[in-house]
C-alpha positions in Angstrom: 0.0 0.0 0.0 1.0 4.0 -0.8 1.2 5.0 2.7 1.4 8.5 1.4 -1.4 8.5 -0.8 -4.2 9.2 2.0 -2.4 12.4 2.8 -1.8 13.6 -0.6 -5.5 13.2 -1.4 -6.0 14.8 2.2 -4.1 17.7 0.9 -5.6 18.0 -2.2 -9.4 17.9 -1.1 -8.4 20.1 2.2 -10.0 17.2 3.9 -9.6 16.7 8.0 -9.4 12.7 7.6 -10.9 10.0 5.8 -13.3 7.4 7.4 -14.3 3.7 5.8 -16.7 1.2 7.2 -17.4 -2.2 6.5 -16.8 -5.9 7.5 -14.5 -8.9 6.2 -16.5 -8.8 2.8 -15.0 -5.3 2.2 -12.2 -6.1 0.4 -10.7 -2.2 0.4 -11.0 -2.6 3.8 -8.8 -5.7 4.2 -6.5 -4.0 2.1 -6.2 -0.4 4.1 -6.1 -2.4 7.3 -4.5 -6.1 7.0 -7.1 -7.3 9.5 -9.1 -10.1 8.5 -11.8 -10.2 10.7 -15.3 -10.4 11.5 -18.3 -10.4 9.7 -19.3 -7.8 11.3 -18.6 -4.0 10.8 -15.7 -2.5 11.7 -14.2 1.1 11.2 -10.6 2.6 9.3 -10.2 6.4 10.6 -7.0 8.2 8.9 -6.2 11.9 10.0 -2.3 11.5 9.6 -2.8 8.4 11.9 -4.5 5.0 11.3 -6.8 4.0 13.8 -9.1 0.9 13.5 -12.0 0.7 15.7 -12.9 -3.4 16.0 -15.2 -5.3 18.1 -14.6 -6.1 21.0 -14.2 -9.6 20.7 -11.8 -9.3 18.0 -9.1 -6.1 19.5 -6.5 -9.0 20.3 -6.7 -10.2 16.6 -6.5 -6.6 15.1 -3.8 -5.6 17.5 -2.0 -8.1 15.8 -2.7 -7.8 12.7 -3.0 -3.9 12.3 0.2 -1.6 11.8 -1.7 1.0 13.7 -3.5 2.2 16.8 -6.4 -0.5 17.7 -9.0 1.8 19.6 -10.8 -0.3 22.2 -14.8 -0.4 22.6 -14.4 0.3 26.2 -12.8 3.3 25.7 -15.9 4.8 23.4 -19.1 5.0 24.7 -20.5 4.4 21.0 -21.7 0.9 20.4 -22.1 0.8 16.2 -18.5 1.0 13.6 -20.0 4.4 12.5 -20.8 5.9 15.6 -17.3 5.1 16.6 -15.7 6.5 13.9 -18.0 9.3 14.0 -15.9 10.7 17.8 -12.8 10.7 16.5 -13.1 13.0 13.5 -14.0 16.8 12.1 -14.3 18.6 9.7 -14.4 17.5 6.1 -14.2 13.7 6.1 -13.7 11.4 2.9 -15.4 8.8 2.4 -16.0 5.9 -0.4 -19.2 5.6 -2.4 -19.7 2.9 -0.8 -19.8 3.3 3.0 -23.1 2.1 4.8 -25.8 4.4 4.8 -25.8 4.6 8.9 -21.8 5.5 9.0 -22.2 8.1 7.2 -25.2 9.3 9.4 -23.7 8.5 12.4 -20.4 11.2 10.6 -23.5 13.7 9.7 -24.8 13.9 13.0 -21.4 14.6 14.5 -21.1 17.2 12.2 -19.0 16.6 9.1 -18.8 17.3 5.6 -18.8 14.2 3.6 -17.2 14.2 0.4 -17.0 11.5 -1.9 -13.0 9.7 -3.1 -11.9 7.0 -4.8 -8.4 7.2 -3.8 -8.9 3.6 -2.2 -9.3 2.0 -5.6 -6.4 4.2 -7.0 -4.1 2.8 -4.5 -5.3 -0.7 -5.4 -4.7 -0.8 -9.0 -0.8 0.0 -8.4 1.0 -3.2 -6.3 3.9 -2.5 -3.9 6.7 -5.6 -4.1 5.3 -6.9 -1.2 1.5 -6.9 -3.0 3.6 -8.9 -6.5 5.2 -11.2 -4.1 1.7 -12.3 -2.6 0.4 -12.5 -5.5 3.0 -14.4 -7.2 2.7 -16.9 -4.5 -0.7 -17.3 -5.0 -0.4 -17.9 -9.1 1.9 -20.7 -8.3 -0.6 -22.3 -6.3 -3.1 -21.9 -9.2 -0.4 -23.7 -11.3 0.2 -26.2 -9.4 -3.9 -27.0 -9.5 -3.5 -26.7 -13.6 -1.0 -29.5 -13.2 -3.2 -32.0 -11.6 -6.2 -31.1 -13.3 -3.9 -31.7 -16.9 -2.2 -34.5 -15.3 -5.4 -36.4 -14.3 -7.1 -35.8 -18.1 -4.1 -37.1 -20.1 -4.1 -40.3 -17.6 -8.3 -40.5 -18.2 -9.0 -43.5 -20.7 -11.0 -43.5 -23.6 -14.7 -45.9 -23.1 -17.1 -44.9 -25.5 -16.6 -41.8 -26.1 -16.3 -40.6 -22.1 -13.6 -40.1 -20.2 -12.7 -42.6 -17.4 -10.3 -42.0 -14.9 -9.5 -44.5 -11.7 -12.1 -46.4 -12.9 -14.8 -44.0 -12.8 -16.2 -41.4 -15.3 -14.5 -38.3 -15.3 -16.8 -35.5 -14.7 -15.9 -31.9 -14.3 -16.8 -32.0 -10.5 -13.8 -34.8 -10.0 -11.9 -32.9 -11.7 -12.8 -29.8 -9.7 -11.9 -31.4 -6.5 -8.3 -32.7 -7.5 -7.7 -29.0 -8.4 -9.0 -28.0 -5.2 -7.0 -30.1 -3.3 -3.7 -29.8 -4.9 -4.2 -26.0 -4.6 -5.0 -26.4 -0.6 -1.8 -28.6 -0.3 -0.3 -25.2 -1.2 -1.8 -22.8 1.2 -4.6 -21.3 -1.0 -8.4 -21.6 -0.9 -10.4 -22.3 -4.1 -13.1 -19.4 -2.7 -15.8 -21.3 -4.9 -13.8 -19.9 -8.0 -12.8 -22.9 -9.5 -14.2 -23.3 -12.9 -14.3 -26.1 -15.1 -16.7 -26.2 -18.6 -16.9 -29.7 -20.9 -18.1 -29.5 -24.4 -21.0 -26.5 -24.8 -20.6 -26.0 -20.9 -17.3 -23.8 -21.9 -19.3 -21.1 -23.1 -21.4 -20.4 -19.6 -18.1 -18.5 -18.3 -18.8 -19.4 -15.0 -20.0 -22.8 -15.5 -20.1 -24.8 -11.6 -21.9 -27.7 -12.2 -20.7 -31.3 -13.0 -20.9 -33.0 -16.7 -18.9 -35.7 -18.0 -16.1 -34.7 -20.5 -15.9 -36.3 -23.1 -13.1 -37.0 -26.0 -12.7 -34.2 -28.9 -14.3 -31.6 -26.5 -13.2 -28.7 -25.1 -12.7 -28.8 -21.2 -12.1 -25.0 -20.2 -10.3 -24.6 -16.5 -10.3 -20.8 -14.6 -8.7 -21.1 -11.0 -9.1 -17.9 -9.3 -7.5 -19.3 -5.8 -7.3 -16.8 -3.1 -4.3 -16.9 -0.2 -4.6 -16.2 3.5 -3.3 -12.9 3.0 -6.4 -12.1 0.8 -4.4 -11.4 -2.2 -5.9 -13.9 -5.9 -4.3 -15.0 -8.5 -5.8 -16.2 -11.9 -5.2 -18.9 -14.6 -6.9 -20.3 -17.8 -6.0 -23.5 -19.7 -8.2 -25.2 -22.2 -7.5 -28.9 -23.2 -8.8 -31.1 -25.9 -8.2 -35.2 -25.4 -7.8 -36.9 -28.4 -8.5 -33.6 -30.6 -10.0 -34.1 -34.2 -8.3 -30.8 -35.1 -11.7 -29.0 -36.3 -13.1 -26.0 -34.7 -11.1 -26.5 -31.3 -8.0 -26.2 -33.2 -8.8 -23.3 -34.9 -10.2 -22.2 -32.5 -6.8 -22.2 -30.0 -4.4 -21.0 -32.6 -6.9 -18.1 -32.5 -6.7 -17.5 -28.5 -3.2 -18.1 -28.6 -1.9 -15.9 -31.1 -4.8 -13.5 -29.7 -2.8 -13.6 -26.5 0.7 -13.0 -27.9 -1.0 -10.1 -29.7 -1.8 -8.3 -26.5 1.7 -9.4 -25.0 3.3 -7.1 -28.0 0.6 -4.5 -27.1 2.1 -4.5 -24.0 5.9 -4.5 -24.5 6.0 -0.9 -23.7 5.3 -1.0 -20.6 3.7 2.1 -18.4 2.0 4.8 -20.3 0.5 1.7 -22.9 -3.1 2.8 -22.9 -5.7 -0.3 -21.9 -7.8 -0.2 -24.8 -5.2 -0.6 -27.2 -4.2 -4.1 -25.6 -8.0 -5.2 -25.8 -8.5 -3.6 -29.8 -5.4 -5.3 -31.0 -6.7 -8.6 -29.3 -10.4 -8.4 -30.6 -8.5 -7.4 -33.7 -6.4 -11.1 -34.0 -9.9 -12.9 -33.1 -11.3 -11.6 -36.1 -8.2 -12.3 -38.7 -9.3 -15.8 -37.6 -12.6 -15.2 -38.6 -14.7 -15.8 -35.2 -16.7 -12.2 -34.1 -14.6 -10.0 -32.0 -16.9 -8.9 -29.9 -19.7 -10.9 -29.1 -21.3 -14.6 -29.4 -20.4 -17.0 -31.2 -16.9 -15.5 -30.7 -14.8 -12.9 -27.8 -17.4 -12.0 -25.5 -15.3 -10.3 -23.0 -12.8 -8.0 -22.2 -8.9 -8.7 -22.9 -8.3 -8.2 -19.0 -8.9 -6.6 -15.9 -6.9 -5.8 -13.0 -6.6 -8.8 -10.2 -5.3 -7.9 -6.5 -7.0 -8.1 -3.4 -10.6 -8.7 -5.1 -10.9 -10.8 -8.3 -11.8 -8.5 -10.8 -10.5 -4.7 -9.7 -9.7 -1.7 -12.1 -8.0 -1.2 -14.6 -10.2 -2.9 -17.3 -8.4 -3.3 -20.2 -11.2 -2.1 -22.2 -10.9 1.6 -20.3 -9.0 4.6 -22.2 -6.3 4.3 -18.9 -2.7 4.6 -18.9 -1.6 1.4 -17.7 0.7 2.1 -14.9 4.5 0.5 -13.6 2.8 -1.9 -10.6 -0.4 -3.1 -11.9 -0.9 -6.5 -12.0 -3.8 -7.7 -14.8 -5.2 -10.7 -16.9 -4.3 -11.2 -20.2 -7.2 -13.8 -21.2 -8.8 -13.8 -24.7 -11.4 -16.4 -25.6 -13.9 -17.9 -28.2 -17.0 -19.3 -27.5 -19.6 -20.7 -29.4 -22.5 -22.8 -27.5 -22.6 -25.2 -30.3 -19.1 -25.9 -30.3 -17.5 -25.1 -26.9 -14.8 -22.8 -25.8 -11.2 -21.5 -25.6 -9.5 -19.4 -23.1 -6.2 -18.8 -22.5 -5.4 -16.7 -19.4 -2.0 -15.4 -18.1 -1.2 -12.7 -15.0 1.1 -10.1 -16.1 2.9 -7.0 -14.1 3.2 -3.8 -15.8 6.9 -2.6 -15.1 8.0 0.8 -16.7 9.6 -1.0 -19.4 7.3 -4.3 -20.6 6.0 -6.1 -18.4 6.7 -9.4 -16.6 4.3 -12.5 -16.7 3.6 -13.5 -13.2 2.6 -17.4 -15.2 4.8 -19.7 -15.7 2.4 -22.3 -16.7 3.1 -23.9 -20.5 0.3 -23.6 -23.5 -0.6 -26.8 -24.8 -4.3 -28.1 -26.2 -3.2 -31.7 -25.8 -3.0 -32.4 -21.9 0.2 -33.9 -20.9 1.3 -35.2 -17.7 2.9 -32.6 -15.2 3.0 -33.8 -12.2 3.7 -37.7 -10.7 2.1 -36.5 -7.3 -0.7 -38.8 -5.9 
């Protein structure tokens, strides 16, 4: 986090202090205060110093967790997050769009001006080192659940058109669950983003429900796994078994050379403006003849920006100036409901000079076996 970046926006607004409510769900929250708890609501008060107002149960957990002062509930009379907040600040108070409708009451009442900033999601959308590292961690984790997930379908057998694996039919839930675990057995949770399309199910981009996979079809894998610090990371592979080499492989040459597309987009690093990566993208989808920009075809952005929430700014379909420290997904796809679909997804950092791709994991339509674990 820019520790300087609340004062400077301070400075420039000739605001007192800024004030954010919220719970564990918040994720600007988590990422102004490192604290992890409750599900219940809980206060961030910066005037030049950080203060975090928690309940009661939880001060020995913030106090640990939360670089600085944890003010107790027995020293405030107050009993809600923004009636607390509300006693130690004046003035003009900043505040995100989104703060609970009582906070910013309970600030009112007190008598503040409340003006609106979105200097939280500024700060996000540029990683410190110590933001990359966590998130590099995390991709890792997401790679190693690629591996099983490959691994298991290019062990699966061949009955009848279906794929059979340990003497069972491979479905999409089985293989959700050896993901899931191998990604545990690193440290990360899945947080109910794991992924996995057979066939026509690869065009429902979201697709959590179980199907067998079957040979010459397209089984589409998105592990968004998140680690204990909050921070996600986010990785696409689509595999064929036993490919015919019609529309899949067409199909794949066109998401792959889609994706390198965007990497030259990128090569110049900060100051590269967003939608330029996404138009040259949509722009290799079409030489390949599928619709750049909606179904059958690319339905979706190039990428968007991944940190402490899933999908955070920048899009790369904004008119932004990609910036040294952001940390986005490079993921162009093809879908068609008849056919299937094909996604290729890397995470990248933009430095000031290219960028750096935070995957490791290879690109291949034919699984093949990468790990002799289990």
């Amino acid at each position: 986090m820019d520790d300087g970046a609340l004062d400077r926006e301070l400075d420039s607004r000739g605001a007192d202090a800024f004030v954010h409510v919220g719970d564990r769900f918040d994720d600007s929250l988590r990422y102004l205060t490192r604290f992890s708890g409750p599900d219940r609501e809980y206060a961030f008060v910066y005037d030049g110093d950080a203060f975090l107002c928690a309940p009661r149960l939880f001060e020995n957990q913030a106090r640990e967790e939360f670089s600085g002062t944890v003010v107790s509930a027995a020293e405030q009379e107050a009993t809600t997050a923004g009636q607390r907040a509300a006693e130690l600040v004046s003035g003009t108070v900043l505040v995100p769009r989104s703060i609970p409708h009582d906070a910013a009451v309970w600030l009112e009442r007190a008598g503040c001006d409340l003006e609106s900033t979105d200097v939280v999601e500024r700060m996000r959308a540029r990683k410190t080192e110590g933001e990359i590292d966590r998130i590099r961690t995390v991709q890792e984790a997401a790679q190693t659940g690629m591996a099983r997930a490959e691994t298991v379908l290019a062990s699966a057998s061949i009955e009848e058109g279906s794929l059979e694996w340990e003497g069972e039919v491979l479905t999409t839930e089985r293989l959700r669950r050896e993901v899931n675990a191998a990604m545990a057995l690193e440290g990360v949770r899945d947080a109910g983003n794991t992924v996995i399309g057979a066939g026509e199910r690869c065009a429902d981009l979201h697709f959590a429900g179980d199907v067998p996979i079957r040979r010459g079809e397209t089984v589409l894998l998105d592990l968004s796994p998140r680690g204990p610090e909050g921070y996600y990371g986010d990785l696409s592979r689509t595999f064929v078994v036993d490919p015919e080499g019609g529309w899949e492989r067409r199909a794949y040459v066109a998401v792959e050379r889609a994706q390198d597309a965007a990497f030259e987009a990128l090569s110049d690093g900060a100051g590269t403006l967003a939608s330029t990566v996404h138009e040259e993208t949509a722009a290799e989808i079409s030489a390949y003849g599928f619709r750049p920009d909606g179904s059958p075809g690319f339905t979706h952005g190039t990428g968007h920006g991944v940190g402490m929430s899933l999908h955070e700014a920048p899009s790369l379909r904004s008119n932004t100036e990609l910036e040294a420290g952001m940390v986005l997904t490079v993921e162009p796809g093809v879908y068609d409901p008849q056919e299937g679909g094909v996604r290729i997804e890397d995470l990248v950092l933009v430095r000031e000079e290219g960028f750096e791709n935070l995957t490791e994991y290879p690109r291949s339509l034919v699984p093949e076996v990468r790990s002799s674990d289990r």
